[in-house]
N, CA, C and O atoms as a Tinker XYZ file with bonds, in Angstrom:
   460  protein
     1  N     15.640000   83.460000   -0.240000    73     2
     2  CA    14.833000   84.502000   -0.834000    64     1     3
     3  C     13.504000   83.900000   -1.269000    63     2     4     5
     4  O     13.465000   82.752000   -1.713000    81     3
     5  N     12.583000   84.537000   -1.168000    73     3     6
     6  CA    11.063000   84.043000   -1.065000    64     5     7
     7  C     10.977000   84.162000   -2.741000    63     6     8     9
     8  O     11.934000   84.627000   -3.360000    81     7
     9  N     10.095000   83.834000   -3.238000    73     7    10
    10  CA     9.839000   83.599000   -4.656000    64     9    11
    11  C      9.822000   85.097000   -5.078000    63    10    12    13
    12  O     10.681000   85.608000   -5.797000    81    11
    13  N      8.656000   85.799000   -4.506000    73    11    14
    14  CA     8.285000   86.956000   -5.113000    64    13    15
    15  C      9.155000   88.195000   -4.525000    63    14    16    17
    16  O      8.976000   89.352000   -4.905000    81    15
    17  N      9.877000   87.909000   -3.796000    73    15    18
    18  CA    11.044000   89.102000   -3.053000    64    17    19
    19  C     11.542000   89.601000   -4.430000    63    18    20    21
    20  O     11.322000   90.811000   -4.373000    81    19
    21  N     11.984000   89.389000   -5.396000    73    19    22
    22  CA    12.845000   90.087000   -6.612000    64    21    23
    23  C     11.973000   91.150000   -6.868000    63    22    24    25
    24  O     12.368000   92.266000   -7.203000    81    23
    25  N     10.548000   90.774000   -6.690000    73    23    26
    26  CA     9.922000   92.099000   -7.430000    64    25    27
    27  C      9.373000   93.383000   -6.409000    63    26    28    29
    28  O      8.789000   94.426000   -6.704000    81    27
    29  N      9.906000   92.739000   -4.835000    73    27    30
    30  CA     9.642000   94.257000   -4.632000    64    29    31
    31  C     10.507000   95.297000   -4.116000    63    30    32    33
    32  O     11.560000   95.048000   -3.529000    81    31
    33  N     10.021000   96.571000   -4.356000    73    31    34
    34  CA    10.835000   97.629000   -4.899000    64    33    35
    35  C     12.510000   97.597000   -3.604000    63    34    36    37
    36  O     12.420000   97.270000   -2.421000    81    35
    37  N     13.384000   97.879000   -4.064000    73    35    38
    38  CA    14.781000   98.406000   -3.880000    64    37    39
    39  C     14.669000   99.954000   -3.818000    63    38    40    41
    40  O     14.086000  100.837000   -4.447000    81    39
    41  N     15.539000   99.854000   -2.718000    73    39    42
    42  CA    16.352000  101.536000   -3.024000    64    41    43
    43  C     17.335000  101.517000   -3.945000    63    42    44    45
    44  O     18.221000  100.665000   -3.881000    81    43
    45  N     17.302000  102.488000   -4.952000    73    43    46
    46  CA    18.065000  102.527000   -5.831000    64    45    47
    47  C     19.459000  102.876000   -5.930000    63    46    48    49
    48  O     19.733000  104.044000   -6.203000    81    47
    49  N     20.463000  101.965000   -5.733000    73    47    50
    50  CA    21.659000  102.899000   -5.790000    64    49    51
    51  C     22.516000  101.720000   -6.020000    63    50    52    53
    52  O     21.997000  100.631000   -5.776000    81    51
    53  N     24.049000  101.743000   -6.556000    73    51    54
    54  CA    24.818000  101.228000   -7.560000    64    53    55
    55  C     24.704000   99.872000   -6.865000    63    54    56    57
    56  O     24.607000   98.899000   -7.613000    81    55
    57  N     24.698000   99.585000   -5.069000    73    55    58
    58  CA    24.951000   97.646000   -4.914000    64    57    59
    59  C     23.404000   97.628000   -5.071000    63    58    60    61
    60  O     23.120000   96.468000   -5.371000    81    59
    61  N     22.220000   98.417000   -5.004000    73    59    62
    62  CA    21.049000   97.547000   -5.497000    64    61    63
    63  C     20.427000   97.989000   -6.634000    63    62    64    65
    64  O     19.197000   97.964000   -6.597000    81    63
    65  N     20.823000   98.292000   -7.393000    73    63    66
    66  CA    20.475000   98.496000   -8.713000    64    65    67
    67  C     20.210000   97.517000   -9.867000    63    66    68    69
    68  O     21.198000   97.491000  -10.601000    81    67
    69  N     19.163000   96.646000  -10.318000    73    67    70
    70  CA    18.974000   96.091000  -11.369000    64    69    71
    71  C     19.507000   96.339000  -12.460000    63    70    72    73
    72  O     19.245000   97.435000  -12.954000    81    71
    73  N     20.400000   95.438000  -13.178000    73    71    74
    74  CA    20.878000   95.652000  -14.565000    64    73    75
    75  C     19.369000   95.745000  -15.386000    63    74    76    77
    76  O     18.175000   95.476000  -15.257000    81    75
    77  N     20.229000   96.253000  -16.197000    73    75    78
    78  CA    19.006000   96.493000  -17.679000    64    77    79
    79  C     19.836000   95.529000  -18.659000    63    78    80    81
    80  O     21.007000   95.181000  -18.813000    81    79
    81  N     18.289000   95.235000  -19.371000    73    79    82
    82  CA    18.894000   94.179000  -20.455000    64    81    83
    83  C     18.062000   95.067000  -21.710000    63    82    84    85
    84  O     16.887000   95.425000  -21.799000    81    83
    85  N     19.222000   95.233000  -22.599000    73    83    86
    86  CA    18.539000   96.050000  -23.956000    64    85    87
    87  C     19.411000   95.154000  -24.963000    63    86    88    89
    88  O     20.231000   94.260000  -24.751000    81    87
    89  N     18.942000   95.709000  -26.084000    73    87    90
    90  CA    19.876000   95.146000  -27.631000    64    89    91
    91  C     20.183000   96.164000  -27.775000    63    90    92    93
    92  O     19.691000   97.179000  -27.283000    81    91
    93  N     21.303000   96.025000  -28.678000    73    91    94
    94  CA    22.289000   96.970000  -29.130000    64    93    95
    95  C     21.401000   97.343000  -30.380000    63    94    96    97
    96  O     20.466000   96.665000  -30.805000    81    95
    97  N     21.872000   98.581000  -30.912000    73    95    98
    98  CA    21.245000   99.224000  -32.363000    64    97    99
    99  C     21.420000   98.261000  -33.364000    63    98   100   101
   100  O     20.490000   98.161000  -34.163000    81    99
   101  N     22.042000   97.793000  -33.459000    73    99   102
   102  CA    22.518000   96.170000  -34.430000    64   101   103
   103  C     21.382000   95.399000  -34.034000    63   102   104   105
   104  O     20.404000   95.638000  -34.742000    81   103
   105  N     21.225000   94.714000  -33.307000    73   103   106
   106  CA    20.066000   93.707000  -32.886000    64   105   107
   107  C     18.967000   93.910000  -32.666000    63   106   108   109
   108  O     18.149000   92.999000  -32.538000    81   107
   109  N     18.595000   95.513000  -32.539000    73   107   110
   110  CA    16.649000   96.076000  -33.082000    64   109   111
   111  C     16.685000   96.200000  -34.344000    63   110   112   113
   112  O     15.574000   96.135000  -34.869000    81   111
   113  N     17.991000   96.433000  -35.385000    73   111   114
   114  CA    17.701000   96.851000  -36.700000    64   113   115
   115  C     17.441000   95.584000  -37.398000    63   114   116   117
   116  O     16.879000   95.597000  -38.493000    81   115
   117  N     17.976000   94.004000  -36.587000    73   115   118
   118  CA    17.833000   92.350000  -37.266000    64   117   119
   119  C     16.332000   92.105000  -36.796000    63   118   120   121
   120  O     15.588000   91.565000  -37.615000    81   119
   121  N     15.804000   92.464000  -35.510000    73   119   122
   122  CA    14.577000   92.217000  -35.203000    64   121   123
   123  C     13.520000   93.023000  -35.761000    63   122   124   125
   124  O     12.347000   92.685000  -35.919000    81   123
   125  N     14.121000   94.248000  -36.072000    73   123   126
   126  CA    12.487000   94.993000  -36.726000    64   125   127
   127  C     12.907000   94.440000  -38.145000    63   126   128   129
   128  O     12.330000   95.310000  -38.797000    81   127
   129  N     13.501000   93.613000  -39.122000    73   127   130
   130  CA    13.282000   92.798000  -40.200000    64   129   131
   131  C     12.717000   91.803000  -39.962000    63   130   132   133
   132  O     11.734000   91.378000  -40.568000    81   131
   133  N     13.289000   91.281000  -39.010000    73   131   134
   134  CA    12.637000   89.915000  -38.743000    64   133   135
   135  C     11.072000   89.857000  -38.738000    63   134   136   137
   136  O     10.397000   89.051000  -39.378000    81   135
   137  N     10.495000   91.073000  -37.719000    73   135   138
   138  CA     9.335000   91.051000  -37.027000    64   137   139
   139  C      8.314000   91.541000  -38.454000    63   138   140   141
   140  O      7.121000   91.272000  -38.592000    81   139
   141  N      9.422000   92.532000  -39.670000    73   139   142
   142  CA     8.306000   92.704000  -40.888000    64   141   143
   143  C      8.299000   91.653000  -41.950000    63   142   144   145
   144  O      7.383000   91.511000  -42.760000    81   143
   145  N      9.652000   90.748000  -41.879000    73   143   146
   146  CA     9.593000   89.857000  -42.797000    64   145   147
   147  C      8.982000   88.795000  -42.397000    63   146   148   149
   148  O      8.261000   88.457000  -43.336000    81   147
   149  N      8.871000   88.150000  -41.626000    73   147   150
   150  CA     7.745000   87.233000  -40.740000    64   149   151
   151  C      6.286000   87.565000  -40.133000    63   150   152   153
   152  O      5.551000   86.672000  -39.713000    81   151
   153  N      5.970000   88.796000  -40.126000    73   151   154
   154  CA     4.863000   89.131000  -39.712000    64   153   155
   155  C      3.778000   90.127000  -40.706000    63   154   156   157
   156  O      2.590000   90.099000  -41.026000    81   155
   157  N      4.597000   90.722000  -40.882000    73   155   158
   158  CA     4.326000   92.350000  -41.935000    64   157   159
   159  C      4.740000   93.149000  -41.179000    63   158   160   161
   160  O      5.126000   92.981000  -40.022000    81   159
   161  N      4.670000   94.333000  -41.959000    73   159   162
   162  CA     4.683000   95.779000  -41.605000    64   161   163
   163  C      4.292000   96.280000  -40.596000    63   162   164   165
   164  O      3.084000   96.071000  -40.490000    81   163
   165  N      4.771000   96.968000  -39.598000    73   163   166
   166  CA     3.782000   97.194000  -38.303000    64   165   167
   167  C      4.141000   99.296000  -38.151000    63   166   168   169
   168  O      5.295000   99.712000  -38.260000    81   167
   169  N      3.212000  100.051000  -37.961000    73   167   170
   170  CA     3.039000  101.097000  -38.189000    64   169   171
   171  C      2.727000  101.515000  -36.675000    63   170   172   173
   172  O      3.090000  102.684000  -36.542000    81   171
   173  N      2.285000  101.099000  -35.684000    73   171   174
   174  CA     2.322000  101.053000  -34.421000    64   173   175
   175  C      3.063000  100.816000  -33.341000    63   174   176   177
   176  O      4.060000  100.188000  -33.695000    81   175
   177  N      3.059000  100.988000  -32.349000    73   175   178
   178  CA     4.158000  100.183000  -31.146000    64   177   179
   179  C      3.710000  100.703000  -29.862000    63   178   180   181
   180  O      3.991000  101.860000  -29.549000    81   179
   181  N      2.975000   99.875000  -29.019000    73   179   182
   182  CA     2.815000  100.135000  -27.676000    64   181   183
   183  C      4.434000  100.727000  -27.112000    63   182   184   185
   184  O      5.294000   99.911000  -27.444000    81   183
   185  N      5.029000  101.952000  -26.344000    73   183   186
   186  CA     6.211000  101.778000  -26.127000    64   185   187
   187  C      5.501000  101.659000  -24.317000    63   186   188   189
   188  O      4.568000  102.179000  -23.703000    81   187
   189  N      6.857000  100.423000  -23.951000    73   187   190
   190  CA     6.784000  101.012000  -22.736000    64   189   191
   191  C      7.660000  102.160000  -21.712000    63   190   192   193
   192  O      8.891000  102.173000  -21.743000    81   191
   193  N      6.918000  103.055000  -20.865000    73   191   194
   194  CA     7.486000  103.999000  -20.482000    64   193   195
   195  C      8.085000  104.169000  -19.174000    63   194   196   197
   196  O      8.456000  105.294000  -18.837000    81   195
   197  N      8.246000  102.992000  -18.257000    73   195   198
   198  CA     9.001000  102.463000  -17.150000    64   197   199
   199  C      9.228000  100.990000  -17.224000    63   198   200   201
   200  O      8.410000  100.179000  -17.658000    81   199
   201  N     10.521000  100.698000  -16.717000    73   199   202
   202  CA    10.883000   99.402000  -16.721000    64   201   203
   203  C     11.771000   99.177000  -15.540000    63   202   204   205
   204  O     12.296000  100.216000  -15.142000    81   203
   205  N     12.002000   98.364000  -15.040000    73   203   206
   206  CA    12.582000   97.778000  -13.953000    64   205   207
   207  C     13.922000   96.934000  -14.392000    63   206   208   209
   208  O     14.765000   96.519000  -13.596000    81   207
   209  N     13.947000   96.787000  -15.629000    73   207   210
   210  CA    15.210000   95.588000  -15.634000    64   209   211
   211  C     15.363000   95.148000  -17.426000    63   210   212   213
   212  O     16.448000   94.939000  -17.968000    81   211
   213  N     14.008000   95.079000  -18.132000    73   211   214
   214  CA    13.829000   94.485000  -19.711000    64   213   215
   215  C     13.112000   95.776000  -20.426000    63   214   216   217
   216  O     11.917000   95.654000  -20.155000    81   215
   217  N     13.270000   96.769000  -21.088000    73   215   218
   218  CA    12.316000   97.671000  -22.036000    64   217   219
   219  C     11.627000   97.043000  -22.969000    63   218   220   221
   220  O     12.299000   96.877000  -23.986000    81   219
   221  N     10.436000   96.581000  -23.034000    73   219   222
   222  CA     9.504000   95.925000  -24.102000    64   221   223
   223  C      8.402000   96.769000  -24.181000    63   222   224   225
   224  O      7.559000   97.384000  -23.529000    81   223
   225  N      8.870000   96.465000  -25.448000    73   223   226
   226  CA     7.771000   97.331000  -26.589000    64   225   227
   227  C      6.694000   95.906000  -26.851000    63   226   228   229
   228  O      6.767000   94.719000  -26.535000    81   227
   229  N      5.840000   96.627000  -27.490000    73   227   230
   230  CA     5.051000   95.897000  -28.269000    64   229   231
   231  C      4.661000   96.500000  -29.808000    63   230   232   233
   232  O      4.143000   97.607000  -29.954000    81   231
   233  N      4.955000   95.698000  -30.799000    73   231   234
   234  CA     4.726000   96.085000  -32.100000    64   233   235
   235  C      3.600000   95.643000  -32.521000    63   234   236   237
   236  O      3.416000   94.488000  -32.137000    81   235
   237  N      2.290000   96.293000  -33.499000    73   235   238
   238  CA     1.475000   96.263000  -34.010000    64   237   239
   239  C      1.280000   96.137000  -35.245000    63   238   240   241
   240  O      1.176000   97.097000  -36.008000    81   239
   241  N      1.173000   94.381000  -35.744000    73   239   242
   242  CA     1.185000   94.356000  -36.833000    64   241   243
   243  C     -0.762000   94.585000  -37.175000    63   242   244   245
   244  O     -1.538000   94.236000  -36.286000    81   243
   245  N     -1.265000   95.124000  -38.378000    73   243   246
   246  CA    -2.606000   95.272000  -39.023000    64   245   247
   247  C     -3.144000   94.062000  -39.419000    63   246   248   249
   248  O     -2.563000   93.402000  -40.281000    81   247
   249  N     -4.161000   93.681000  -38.917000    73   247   250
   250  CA    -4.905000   92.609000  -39.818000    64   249   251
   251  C     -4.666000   93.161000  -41.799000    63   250   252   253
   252  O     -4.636000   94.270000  -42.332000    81   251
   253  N     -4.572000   92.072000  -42.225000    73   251   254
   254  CA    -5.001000   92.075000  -43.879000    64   253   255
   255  C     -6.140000   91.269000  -44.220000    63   254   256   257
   256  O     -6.762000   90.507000  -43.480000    81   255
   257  N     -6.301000   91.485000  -45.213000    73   255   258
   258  CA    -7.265000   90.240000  -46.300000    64   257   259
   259  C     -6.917000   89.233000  -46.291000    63   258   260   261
   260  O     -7.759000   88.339000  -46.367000    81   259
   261  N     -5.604000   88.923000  -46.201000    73   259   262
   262  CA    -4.873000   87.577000  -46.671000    64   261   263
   263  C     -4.656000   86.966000  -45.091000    63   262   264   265
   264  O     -4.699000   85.754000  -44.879000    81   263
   265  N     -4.410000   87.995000  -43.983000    73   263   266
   266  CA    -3.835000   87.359000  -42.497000    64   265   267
   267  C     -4.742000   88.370000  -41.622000    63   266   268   269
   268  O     -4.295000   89.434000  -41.191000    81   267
   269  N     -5.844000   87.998000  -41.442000    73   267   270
   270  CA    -7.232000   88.620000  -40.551000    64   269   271
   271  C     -6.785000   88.773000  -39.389000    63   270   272   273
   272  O     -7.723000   89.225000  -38.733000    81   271
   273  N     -5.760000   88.645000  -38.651000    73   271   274
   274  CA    -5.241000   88.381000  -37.529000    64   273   275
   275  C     -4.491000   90.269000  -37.424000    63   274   276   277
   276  O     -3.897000   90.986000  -38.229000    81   275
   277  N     -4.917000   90.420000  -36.087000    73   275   278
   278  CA    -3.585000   91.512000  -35.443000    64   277   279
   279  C     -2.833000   90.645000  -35.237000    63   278   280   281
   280  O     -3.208000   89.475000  -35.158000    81   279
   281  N     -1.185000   91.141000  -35.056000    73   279   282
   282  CA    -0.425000   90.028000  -34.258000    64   281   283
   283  C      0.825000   91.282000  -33.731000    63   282   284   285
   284  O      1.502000   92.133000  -34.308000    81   283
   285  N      0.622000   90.735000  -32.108000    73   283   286
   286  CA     1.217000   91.653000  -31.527000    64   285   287
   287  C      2.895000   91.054000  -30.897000    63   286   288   289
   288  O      2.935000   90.149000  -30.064000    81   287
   289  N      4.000000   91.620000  -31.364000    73   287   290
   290  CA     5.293000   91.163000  -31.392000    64   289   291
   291  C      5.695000   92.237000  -30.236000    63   290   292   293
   292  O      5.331000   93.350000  -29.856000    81   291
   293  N      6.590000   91.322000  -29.926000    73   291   294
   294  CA     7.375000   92.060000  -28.498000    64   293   295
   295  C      8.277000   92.432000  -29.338000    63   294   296   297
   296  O      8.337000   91.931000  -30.461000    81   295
   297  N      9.218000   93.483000  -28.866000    73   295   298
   298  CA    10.426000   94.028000  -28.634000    64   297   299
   299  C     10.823000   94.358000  -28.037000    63   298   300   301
   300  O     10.525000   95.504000  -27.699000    81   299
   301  N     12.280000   93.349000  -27.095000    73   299   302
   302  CA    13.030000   93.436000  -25.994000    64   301   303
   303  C     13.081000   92.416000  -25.454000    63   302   304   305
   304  O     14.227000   91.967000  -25.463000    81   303
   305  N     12.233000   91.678000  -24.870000    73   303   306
   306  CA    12.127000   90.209000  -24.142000    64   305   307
   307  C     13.472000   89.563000  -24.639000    63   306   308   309
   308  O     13.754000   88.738000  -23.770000    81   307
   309  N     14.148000   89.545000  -25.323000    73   307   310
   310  CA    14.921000   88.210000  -25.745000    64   309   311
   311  C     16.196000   88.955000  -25.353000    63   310   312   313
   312  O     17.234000   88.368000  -25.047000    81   311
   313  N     16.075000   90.106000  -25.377000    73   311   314
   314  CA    17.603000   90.705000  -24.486000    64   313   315
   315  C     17.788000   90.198000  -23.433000    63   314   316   317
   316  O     18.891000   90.486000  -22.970000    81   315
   317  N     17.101000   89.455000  -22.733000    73   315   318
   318  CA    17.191000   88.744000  -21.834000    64   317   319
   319  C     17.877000   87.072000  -21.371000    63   318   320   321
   320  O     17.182000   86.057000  -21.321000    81   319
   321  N     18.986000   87.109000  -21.148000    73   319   322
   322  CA    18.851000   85.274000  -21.252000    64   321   323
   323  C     17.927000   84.454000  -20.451000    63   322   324   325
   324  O     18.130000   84.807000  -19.289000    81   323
   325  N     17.115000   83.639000  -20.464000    73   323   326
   326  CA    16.350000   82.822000  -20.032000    64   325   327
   327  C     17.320000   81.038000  -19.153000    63   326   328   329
   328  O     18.107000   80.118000  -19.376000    81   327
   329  N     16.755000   81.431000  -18.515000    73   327   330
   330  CA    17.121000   79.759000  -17.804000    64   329   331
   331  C     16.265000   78.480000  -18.076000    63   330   332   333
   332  O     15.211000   78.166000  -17.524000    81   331
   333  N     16.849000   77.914000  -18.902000    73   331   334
   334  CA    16.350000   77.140000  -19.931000    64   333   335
   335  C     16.782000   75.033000  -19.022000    63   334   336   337
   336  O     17.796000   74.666000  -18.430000    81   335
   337  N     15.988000   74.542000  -19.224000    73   335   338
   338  CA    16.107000   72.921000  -18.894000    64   337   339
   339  C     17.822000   72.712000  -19.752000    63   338   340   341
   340  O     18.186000   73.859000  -20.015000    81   339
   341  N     18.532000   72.047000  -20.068000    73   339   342
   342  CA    19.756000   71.423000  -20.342000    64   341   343
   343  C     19.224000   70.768000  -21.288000    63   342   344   345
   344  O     19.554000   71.262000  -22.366000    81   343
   345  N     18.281000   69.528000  -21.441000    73   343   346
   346  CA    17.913000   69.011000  -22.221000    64   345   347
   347  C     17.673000   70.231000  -23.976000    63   346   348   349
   348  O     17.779000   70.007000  -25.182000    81   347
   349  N     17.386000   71.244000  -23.282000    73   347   350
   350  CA    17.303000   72.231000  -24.308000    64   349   351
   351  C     18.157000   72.846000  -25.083000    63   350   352   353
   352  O     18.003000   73.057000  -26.286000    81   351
   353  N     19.422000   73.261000  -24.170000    73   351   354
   354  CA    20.370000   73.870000  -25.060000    64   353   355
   355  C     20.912000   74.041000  -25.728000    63   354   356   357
   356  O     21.580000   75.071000  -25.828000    81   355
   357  N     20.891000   72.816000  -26.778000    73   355   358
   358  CA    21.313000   72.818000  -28.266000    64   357   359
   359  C     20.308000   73.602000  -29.157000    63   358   360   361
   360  O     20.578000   73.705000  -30.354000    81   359
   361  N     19.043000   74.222000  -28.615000    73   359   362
   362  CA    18.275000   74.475000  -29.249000    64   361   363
   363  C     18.174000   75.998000  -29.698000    63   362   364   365
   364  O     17.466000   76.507000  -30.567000    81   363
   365  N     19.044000   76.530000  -28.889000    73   363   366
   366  CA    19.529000   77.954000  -28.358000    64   365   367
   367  C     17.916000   78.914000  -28.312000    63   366   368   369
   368  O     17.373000   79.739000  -29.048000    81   367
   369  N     17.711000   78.488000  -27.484000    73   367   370
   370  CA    16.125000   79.378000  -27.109000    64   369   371
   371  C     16.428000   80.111000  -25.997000    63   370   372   373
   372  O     15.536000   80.530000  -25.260000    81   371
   373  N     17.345000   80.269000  -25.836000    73   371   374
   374  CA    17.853000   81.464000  -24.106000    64   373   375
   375  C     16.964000   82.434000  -24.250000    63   374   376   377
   376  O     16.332000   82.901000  -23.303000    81   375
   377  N     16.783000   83.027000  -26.142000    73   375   378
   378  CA    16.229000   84.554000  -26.160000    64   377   379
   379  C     15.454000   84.020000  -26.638000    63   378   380   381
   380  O     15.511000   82.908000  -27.162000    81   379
   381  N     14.269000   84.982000  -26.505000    73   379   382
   382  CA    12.681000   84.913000  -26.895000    64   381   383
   383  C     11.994000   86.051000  -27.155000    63   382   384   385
   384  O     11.902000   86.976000  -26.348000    81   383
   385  N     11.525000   86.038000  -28.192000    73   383   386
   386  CA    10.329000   87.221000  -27.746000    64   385   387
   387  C      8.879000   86.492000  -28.231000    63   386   388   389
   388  O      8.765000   85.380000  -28.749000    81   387
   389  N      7.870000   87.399000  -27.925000    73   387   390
   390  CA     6.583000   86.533000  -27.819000    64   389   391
   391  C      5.091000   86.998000  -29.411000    63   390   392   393
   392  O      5.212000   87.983000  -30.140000    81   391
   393  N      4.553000   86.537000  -29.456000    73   391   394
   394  CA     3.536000   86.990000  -30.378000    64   393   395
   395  C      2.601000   86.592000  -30.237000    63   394   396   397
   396  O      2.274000   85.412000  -30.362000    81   395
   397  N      2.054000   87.350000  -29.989000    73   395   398
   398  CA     0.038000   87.397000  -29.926000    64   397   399
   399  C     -0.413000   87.193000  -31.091000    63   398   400   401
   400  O      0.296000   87.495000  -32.051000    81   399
   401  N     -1.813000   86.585000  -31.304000    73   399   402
   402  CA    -2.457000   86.769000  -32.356000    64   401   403
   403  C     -4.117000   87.073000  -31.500000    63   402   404   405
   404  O     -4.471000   86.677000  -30.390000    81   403
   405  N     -4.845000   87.874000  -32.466000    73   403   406
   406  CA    -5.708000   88.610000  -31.954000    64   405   407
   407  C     -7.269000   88.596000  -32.988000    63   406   408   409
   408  O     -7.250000   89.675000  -33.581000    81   407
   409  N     -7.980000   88.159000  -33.218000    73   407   410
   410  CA    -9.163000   88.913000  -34.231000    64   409   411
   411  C     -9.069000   90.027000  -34.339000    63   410   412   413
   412  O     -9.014000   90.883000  -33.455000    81   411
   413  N     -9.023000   90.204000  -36.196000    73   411   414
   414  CA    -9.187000   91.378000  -36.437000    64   413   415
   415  C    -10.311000   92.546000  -35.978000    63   414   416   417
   416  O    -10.203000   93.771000  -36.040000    81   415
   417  N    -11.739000   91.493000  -35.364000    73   415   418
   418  CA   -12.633000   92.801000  -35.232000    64   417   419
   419  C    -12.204000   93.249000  -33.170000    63   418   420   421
   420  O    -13.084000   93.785000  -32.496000    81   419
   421  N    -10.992000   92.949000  -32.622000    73   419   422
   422  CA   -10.768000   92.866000  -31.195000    64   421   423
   423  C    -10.638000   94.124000  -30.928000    63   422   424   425
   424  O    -10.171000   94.616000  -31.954000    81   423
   425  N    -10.769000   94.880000  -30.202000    73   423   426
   426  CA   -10.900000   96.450000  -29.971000    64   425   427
   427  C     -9.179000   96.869000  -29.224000    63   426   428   429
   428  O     -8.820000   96.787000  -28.050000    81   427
   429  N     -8.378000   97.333000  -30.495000    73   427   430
   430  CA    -7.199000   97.894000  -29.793000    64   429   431
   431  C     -7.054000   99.443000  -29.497000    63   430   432   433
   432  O     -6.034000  100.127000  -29.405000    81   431
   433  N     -8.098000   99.709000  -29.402000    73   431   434
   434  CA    -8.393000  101.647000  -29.100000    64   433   435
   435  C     -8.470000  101.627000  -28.031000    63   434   436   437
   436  O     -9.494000  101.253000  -27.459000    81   435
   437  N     -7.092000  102.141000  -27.242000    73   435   438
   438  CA    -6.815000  102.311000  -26.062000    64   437   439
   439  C     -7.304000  103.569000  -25.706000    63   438   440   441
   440  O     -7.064000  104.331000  -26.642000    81   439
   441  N     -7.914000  104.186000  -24.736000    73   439   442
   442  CA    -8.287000  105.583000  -24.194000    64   441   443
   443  C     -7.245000  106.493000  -23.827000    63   442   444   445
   444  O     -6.722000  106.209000  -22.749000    81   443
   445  N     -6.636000  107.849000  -24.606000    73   443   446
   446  CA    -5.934000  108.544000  -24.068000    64   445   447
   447  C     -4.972000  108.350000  -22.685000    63   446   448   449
   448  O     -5.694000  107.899000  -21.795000    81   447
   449  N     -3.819000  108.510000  -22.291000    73   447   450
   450  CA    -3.374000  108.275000  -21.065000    64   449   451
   451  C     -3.436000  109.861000  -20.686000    63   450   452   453
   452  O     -3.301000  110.862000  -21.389000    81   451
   453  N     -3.677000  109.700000  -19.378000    73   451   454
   454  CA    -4.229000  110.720000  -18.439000    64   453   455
   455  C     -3.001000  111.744000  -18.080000    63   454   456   457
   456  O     -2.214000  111.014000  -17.476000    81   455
   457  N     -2.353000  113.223000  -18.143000    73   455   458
   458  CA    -0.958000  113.414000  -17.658000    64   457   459
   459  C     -0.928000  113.608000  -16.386000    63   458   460
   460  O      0.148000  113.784000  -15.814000    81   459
């Protein structure tokens, strides 16, 4: 299989069907603490509205006074296990999710989506 063959499209039906990788209601309710007790409060969320295999969101934390920074947190990526070096695996990093940091004056005013 060629490198980039996984990503193109399948006919959809039960032998070629991509699993989905989600968290359970238990494991968004530990990550949206995590993501406000480590980050702040986030009042936003890019959702995404097609997925192929991982549903990731993106959460929007606000610049403050104290942390001038946007910082943009995934949600979903780590539902994923990762194939990780050996040398690593005591480290248990299989799951991940990612975080941006951004200047506060960076323009996140996205333009209406079109229906």
């Amino acid at each position: 299989m060629g490198l980039f063959n996984k990503f193109k499209k399948e006919k959809k039906n039960e032998k070629t069907a991509r699993p989905w990788f989600l968290y359970s209601d238990e494991e968004l309710d530990v990550l949206d603490s995590f993501i406000c007790d480590m980050f702040g409060e986030y009042k936003n969320v890019f959702h995404e509205i097609a997925s192929p295999d991982v549903h990731l969101d993106v959460c929007i934390v606000e610049p403050t006074d104290e942390d001038p920074y946007y910082k943009l947190v995934t949600m979903g990526a780590g539902a994923y296990t990762m194939a990780i070096p050996e040398q690593w695996k005591d480290y248990h990093i299989e799951h991940a999710e990612y975080v941006i940091y951004l200047p506060k004056d960076w323009n996140l005013k996205l333009p209406p989506l079109k229906p």
